[in-house]
FIVO-124374 format. One line per field, with one value per residue: chain; z, y, x of N, C-alpha, C, O, CB in turn. Coordinates in Angstrom, 3 decimals. Each point is the difference from the previous one (the first is absolute). Glycine has a CB too. Layout:
kette <- A,...
nw <- Z,...
nv <- Y,...
nu <- X,...
caw <- Z,...
cav <- Y,...
cau <- X,...
cw <- Z,...
cv <- Y,...
cu <- X,...
ow <- Z,...
ov <- Y,...
ou <- X,...
cbw <- Z,...
cbv <- Y,...
cbu <- X,...
This chain:
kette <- A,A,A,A,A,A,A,A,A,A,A,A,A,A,A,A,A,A,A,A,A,A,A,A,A,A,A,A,A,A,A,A,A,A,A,A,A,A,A,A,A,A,A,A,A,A,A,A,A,A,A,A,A,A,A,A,A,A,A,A,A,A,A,A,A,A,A,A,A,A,A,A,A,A,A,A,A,A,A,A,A,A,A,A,A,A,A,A,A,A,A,A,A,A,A,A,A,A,A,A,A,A,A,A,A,A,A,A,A,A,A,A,A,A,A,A,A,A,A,A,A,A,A,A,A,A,A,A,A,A,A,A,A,A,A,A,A,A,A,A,A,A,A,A,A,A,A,A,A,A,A,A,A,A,A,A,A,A,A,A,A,A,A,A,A,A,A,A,A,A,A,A,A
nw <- 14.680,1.004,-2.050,-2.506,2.523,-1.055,-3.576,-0.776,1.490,-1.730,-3.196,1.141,1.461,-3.177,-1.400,2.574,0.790,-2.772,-0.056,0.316,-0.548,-1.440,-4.174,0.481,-2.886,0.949,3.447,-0.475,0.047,-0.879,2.974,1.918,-2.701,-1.467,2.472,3.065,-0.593,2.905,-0.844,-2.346,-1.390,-1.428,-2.660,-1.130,-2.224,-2.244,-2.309,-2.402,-0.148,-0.180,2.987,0.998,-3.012,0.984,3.416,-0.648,-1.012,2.645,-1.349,4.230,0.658,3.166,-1.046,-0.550,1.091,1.539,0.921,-0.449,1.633,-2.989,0.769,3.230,-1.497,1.738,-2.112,0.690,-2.127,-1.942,0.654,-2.677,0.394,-1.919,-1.183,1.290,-3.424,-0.290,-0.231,-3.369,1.238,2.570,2.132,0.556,1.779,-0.304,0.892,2.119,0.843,1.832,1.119,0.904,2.631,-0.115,2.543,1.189,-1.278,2.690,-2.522,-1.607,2.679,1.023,-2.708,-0.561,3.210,-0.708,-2.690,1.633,2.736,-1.219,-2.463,-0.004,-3.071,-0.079,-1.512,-1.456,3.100,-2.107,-2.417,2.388,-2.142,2.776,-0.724,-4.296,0.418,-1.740,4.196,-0.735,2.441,0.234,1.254,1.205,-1.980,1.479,-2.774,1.847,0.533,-2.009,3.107,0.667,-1.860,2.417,3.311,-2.201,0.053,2.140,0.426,-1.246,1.471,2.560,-0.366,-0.210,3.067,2.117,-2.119,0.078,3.170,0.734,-1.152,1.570,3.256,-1.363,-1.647,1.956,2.997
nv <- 16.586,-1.750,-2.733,3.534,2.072,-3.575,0.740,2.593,0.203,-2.690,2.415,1.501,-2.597,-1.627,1.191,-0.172,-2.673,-0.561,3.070,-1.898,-2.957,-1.205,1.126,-3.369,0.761,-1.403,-1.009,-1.932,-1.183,-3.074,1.584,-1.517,-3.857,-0.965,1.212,-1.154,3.706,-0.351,2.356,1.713,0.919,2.833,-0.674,3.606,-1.125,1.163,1.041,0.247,3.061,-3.262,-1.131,2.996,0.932,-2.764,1.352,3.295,-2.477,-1.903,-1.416,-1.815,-2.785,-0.096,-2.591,-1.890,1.651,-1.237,1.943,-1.083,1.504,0.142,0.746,0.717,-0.478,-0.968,-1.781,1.295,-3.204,0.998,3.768,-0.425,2.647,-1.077,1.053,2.882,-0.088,2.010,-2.671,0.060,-2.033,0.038,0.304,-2.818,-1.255,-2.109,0.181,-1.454,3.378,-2.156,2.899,0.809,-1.303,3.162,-1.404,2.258,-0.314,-0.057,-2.345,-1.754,-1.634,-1.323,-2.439,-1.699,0.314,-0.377,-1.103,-2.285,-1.380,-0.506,-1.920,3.581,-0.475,3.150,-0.686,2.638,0.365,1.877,1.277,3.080,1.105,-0.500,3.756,-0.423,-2.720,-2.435,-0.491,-4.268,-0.402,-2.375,-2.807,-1.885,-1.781,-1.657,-1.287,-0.256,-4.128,-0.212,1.585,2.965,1.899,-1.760,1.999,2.827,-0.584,-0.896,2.021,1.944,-1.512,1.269,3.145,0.478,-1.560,2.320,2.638,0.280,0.269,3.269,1.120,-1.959,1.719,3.198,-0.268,-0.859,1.975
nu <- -31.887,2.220,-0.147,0.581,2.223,1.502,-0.099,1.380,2.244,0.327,-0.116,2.724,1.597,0.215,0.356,3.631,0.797,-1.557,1.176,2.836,-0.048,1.406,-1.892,-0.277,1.049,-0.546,-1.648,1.975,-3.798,3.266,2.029,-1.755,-0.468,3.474,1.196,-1.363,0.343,2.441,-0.733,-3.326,3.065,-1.534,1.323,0.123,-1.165,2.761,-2.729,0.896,-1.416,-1.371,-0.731,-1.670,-2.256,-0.568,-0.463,-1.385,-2.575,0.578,3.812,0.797,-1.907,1.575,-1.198,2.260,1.797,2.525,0.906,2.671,2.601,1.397,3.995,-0.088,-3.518,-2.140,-0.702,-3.265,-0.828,-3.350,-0.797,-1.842,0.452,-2.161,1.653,-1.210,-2.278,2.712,2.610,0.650,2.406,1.860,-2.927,-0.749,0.789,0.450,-3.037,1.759,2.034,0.953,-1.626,2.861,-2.687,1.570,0.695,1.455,3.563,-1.708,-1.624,2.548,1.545,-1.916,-0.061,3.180,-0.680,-2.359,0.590,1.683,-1.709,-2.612,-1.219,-0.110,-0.515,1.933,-2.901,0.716,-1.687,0.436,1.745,-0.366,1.934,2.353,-1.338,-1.848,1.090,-1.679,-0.551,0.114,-0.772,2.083,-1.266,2.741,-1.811,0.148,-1.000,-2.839,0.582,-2.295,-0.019,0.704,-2.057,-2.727,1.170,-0.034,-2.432,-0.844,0.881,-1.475,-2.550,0.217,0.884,-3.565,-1.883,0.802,-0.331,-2.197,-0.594,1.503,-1.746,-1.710,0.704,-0.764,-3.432,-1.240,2.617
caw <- -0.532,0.148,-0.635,-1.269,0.143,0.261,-1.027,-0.350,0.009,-0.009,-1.486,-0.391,0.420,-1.124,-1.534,-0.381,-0.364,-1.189,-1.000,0.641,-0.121,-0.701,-0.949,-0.087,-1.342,-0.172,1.266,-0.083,1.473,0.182,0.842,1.815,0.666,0.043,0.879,1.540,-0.474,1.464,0.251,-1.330,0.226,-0.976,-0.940,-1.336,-0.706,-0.939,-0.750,-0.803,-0.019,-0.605,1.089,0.876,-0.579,0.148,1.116,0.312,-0.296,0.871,-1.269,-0.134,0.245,1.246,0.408,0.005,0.204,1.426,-0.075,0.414,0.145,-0.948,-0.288,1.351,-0.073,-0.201,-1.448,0.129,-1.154,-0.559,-0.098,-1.549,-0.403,-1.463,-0.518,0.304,-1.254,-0.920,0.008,-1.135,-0.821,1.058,0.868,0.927,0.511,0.369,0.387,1.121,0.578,1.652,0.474,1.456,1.404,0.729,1.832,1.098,0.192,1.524,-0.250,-0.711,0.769,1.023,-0.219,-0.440,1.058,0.401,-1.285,-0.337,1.328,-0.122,-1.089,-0.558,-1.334,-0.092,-0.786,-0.256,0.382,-0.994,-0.921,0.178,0.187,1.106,-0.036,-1.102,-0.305,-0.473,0.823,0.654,0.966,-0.116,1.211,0.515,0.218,0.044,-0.834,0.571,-0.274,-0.435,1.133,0.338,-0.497,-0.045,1.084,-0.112,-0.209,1.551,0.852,-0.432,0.108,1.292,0.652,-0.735,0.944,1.221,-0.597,-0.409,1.169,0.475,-0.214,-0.109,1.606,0.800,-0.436,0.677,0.688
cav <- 1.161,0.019,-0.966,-0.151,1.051,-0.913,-0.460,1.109,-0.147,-1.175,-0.152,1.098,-0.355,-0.380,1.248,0.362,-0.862,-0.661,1.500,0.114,-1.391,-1.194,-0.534,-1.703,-0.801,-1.689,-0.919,-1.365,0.007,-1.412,0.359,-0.243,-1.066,-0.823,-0.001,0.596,0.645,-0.088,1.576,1.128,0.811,0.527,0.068,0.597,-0.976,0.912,-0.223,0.851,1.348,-0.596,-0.893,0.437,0.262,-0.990,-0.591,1.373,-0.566,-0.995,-1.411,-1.330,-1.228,-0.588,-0.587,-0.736,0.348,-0.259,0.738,-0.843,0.468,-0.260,0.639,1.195,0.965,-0.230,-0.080,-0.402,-0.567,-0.447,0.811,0.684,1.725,0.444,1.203,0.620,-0.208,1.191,-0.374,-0.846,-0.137,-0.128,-0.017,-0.994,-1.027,-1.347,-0.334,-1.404,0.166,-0.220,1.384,0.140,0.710,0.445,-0.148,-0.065,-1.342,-0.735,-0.568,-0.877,-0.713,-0.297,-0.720,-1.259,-0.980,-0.755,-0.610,-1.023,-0.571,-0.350,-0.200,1.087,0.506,1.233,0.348,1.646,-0.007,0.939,0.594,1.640,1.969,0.644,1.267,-0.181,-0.892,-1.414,-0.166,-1.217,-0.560,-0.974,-0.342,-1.082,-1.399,-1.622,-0.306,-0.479,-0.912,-0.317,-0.144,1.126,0.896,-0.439,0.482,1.520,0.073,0.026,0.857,1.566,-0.251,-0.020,1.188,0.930,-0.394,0.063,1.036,-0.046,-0.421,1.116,1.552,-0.362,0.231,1.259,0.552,-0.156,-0.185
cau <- 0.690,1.473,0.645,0.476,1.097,1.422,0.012,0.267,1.765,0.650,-0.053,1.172,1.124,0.482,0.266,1.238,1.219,0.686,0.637,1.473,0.563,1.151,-0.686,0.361,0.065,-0.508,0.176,0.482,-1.452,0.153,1.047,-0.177,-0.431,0.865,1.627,-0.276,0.821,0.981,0.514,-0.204,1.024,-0.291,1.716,-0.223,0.161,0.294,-0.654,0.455,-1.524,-1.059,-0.408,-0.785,-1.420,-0.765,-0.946,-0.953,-1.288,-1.241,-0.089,1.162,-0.640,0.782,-0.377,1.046,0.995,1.425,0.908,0.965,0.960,0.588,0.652,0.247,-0.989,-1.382,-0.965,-0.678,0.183,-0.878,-1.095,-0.234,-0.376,-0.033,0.503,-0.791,-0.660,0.287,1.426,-0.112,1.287,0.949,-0.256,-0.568,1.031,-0.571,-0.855,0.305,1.650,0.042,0.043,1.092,-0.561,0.797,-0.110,0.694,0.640,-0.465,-1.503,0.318,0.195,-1.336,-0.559,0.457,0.171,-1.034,-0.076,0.884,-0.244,-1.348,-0.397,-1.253,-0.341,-0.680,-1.198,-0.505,-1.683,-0.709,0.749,-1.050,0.726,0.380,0.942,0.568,1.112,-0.632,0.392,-0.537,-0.083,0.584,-0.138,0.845,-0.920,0.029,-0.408,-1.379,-0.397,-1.721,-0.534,-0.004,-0.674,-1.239,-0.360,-0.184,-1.041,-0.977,0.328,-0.510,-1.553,-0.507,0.946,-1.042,-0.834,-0.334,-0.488,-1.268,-0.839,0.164,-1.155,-1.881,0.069,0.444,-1.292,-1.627,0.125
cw <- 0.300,-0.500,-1.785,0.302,0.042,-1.578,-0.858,0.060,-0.353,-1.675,-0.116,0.617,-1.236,-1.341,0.838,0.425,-0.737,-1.053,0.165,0.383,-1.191,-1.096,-0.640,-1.032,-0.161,1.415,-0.475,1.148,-0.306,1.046,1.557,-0.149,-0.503,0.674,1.484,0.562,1.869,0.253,-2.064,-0.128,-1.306,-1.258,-1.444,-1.190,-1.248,-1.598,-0.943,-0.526,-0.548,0.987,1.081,-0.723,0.127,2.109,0.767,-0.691,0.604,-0.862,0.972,1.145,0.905,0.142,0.009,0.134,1.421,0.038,0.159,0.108,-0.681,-0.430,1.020,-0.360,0.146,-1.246,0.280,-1.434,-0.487,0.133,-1.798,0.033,-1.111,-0.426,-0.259,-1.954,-0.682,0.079,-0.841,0.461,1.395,1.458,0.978,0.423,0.044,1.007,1.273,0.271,1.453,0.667,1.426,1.067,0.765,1.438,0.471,-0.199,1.588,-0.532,-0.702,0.765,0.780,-0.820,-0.563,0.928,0.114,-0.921,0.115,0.974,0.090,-1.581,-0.020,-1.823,0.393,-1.577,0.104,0.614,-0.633,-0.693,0.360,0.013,1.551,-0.401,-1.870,-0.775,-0.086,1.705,-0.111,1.236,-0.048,0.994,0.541,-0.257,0.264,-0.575,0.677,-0.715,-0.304,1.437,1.112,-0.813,0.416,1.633,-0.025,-0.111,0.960,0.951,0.027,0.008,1.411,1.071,-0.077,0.765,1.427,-0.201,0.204,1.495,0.702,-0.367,0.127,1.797,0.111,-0.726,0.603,1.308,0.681
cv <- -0.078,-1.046,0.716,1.307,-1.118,-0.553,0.846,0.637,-1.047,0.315,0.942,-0.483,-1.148,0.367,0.890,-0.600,-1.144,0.929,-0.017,-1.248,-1.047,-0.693,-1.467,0.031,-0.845,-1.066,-1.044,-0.698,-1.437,-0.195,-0.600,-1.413,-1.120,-0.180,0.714,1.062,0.553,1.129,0.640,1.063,0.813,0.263,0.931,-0.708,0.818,-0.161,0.643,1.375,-0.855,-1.240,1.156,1.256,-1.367,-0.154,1.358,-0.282,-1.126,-1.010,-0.661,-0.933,-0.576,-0.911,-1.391,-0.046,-0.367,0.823,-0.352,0.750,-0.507,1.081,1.308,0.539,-0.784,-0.099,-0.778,-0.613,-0.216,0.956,0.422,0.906,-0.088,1.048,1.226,0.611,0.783,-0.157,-0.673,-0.304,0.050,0.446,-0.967,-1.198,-1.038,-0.090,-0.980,0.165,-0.428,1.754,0.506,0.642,0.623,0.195,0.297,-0.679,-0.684,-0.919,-0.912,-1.257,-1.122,-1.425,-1.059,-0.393,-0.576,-0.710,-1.362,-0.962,-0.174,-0.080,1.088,0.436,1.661,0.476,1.490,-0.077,0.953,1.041,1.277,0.596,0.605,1.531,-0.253,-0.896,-1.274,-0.584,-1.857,-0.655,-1.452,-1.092,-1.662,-1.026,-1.118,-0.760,-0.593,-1.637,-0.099,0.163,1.451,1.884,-0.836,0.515,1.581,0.079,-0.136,0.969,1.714,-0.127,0.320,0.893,1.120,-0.535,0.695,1.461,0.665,0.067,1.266,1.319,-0.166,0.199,1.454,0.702,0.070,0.010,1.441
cu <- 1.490,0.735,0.155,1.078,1.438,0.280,0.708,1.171,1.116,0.001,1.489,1.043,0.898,0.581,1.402,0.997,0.201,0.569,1.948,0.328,0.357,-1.526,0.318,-0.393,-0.240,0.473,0.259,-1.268,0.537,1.501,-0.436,-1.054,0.874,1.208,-0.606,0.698,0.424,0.000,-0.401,1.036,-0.286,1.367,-0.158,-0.140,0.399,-0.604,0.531,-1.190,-1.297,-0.877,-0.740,-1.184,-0.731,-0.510,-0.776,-1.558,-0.395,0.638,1.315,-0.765,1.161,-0.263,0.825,1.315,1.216,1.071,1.135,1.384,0.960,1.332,0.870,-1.149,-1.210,-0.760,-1.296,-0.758,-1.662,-1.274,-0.246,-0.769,-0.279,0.299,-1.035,-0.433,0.536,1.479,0.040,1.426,1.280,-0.384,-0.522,0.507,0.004,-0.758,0.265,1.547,0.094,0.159,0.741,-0.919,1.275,-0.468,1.076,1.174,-0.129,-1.251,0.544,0.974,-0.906,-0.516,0.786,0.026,-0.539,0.027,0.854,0.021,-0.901,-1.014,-1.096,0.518,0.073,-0.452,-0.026,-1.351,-0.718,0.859,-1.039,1.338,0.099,0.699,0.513,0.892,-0.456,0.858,-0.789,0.092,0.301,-0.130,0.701,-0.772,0.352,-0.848,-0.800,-0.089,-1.662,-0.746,0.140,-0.610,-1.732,-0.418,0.305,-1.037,-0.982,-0.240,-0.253,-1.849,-0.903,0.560,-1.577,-1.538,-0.238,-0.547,-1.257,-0.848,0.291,-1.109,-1.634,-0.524,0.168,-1.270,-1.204,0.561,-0.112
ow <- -0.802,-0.264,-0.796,-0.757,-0.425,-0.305,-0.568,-0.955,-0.114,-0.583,-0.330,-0.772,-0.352,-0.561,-0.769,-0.206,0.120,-0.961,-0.858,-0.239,-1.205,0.349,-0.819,-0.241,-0.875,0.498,-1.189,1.206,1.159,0.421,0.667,1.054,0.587,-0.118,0.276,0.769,1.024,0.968,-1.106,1.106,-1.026,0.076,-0.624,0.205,-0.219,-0.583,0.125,0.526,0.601,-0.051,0.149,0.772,0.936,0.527,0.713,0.658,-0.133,-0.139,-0.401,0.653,-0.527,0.543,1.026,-0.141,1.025,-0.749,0.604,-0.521,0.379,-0.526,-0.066,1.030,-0.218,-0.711,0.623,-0.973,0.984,-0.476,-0.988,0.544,-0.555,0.677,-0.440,-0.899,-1.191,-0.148,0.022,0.913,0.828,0.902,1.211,-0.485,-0.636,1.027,1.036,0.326,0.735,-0.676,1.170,-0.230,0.284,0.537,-0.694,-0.207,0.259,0.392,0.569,-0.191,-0.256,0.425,-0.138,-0.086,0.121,0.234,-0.221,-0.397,0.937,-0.947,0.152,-0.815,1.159,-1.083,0.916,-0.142,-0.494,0.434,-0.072,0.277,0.696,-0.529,-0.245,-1.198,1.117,0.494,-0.461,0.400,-0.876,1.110,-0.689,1.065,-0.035,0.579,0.627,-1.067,0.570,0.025,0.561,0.543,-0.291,0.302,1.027,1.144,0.395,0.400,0.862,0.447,0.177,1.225,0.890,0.251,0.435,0.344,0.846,0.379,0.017,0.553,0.328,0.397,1.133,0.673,0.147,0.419,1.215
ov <- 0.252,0.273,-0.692,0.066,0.378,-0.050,-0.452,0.424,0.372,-0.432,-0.389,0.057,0.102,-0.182,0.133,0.559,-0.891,-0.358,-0.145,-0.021,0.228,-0.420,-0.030,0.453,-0.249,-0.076,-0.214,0.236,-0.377,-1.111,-0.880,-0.489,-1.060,-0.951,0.748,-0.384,0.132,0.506,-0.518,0.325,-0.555,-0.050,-0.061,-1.214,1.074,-1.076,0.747,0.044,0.024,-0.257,-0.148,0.627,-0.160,-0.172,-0.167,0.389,-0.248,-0.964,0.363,0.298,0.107,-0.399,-0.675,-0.997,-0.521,0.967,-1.039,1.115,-1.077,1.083,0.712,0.527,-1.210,1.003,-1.041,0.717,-0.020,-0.281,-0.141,0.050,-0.531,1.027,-0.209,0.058,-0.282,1.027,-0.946,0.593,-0.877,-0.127,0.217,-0.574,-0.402,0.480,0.102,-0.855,-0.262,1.016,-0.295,1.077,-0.515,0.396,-0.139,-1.128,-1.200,-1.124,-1.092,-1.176,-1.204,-1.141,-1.009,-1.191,-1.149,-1.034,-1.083,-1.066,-0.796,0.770,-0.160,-0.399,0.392,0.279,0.654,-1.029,-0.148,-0.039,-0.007,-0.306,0.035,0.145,0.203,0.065,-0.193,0.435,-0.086,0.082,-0.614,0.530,-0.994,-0.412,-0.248,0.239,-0.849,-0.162,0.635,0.684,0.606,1.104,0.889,0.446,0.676,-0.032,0.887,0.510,0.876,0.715,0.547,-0.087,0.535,0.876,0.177,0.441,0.846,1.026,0.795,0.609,0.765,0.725,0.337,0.810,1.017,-0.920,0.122
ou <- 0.900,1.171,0.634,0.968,1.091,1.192,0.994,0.651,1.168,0.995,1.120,0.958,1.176,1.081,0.953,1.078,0.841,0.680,0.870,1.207,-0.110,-1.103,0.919,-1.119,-0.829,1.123,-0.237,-0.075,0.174,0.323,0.544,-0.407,-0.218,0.773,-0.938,0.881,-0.670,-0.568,0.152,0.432,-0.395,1.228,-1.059,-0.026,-0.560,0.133,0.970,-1.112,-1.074,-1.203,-1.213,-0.725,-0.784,-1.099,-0.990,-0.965,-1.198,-0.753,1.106,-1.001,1.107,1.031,0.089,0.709,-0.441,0.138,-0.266,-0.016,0.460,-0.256,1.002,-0.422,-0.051,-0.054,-0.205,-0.231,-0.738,-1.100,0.721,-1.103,0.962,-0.053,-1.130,0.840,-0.132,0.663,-0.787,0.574,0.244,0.828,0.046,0.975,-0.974,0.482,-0.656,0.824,-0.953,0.165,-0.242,-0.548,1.081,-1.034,1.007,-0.447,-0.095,0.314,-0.002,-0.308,0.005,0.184,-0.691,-0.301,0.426,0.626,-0.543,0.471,0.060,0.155,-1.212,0.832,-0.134,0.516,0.499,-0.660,-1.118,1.151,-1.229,1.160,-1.015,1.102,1.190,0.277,-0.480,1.040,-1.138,1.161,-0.607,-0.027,-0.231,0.460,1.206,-1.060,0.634,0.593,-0.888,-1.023,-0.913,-0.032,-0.800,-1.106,-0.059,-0.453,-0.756,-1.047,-0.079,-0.898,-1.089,0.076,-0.661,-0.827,-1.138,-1.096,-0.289,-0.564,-0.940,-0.916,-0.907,-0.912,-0.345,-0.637,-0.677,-0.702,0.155
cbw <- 1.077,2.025,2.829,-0.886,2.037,3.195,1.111,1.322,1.643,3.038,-0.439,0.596,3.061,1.756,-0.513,-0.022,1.520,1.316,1.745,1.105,3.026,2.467,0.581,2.166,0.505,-3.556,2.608,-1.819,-1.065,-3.146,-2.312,0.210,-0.257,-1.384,-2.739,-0.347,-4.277,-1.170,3.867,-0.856,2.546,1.773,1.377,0.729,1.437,2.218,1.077,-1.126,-1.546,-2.274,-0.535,1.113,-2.703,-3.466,-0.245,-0.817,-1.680,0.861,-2.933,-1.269,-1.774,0.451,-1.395,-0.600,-2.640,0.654,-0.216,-0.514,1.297,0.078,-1.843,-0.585,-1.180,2.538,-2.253,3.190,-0.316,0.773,3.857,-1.657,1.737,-0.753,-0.540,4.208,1.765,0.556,1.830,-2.992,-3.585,-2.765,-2.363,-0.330,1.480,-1.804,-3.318,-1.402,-2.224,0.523,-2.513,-1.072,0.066,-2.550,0.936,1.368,-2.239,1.579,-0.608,-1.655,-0.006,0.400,0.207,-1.509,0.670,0.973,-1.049,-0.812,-0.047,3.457,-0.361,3.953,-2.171,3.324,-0.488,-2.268,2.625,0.969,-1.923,1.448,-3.122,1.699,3.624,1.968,-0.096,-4.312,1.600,-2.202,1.331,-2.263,0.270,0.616,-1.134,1.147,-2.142,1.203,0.603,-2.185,-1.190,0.505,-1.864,-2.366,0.043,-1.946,-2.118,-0.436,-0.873,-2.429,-1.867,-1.885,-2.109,-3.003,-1.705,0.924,-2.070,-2.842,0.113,-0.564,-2.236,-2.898,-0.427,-0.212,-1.658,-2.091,-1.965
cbv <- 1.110,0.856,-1.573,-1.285,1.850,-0.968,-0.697,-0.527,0.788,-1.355,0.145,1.969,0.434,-0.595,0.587,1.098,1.682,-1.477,2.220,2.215,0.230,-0.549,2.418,-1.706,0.903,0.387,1.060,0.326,2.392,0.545,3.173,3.657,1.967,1.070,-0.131,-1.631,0.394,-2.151,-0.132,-0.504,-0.980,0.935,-2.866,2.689,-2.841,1.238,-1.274,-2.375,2.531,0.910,-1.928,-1.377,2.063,-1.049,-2.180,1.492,1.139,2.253,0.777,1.100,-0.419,1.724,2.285,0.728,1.963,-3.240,2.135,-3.023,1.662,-2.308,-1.830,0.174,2.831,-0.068,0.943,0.622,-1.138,-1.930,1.084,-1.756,1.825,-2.125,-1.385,0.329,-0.388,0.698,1.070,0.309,2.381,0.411,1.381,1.442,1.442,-1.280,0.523,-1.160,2.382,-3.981,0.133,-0.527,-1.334,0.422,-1.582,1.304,2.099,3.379,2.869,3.159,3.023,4.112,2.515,1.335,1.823,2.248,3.469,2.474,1.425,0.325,-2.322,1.844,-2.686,0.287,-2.836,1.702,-0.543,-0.247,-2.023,0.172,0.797,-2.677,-0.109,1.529,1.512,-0.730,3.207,-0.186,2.367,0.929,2.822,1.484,0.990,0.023,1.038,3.017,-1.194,-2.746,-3.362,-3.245,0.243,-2.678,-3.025,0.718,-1.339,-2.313,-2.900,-0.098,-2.403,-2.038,-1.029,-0.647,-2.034,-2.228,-1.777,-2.463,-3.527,-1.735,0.084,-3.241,-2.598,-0.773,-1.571,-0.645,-2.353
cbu <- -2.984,-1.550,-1.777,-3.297,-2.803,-1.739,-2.813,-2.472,-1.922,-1.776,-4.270,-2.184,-2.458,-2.240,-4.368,-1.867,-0.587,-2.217,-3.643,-1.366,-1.013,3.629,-1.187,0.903,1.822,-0.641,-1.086,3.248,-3.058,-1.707,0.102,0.414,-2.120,-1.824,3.163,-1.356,-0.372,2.101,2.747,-2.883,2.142,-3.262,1.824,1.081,-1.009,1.901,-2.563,2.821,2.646,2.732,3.417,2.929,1.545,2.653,2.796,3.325,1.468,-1.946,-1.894,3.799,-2.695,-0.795,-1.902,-2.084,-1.197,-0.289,-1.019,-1.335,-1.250,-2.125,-2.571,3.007,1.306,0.286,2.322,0.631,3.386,2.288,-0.140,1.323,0.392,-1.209,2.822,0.193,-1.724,-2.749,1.348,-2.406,-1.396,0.685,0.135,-2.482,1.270,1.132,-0.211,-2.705,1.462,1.387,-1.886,3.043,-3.172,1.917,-2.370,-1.409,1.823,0.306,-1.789,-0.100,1.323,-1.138,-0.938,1.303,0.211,-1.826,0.246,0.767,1.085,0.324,1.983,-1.330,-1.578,0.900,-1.843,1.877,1.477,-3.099,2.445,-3.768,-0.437,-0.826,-0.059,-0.836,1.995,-1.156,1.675,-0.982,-0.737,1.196,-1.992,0.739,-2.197,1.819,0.776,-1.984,3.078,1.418,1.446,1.874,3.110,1.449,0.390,2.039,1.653,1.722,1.491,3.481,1.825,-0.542,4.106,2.418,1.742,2.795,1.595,1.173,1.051,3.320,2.674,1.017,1.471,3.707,1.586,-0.965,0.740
């Protein structure tokens, strides 16, 4: 009886902070197994109305996407939004536009430093709503090897292993 009263609060505790909390649009999941991610930073991003209908419905794609420092600004290159369906003619947009991220200049600083002194990248990880505002997440990386993604893998493997064994020990014990 009491393992479903826990079930019961863990359900509603869910349901409400997915009500009032941050709504994700779209993840970059080939992100954490092709780069080794250093530091994450959050950042605005500027849209236009027809673009952020479209992504209030769940429609854009990151996955191939980057980001780069161009001019002093931030851009973010090769994401895709589609145009949102009830937008004709002068309302809609380009689909594979680039898209200004907005940041910090203390931060923008920060990341050419690193960027230009180490061989990283910044990748997008995910695209959600914050308090109403499109918001992405962004992240410093280092470009992973065949091999080193293979000892990712292990290592998580045998992370989720001890895991596993732990609770099973605390169960019958």
């Amino acid at each position: 009886m009491a393992r479903a009263k826990q079930m019961q609060e863990r359900r509603a505790k869910a349901k409400s902070d997915a009500a009032g909390g941050d709504r994700v649009v779209a993840t970059n999941r080939r992100a954490r197994h092709d780069y080794e991610i250093i530091e994450t930073l959050e950042c605005g991003i500027v849209l236009t109305g027809s673009e952020v209908k479209s992504l209030r419905e769940g429609k854009a794609q990151i996955a191939e996407a980057y980001a780069r420092v161009d001019e002093g600004e931030l851009w973010l290159f090769q994401s895709h939004v589609p145009p949102w369906a009830f937008a004709a003619g002068f309302g809609s947009h380009d689909p594979d536009r680039r898209r200004k991220l907005l940041v910090h200049h203390h931060e923008l600083l920060r990341l050419i430093d690193k960027t230009k002194t180490q061989p990283l990248t910044i990748v997008p990880l995910k695209m959600y709503f914050r308090d109403g505002r499109a918001k992405v997440e962004i992240a410093l990386a280092k470009g992973r090897k065949q091999h080193d993604r293979r000892q990712a893998i292990a290592a998580r493997d045998a992370n989720r292993e001890i895991a596993r064994s732990i609770r099973n020990a605390e169960k019958f014990s």
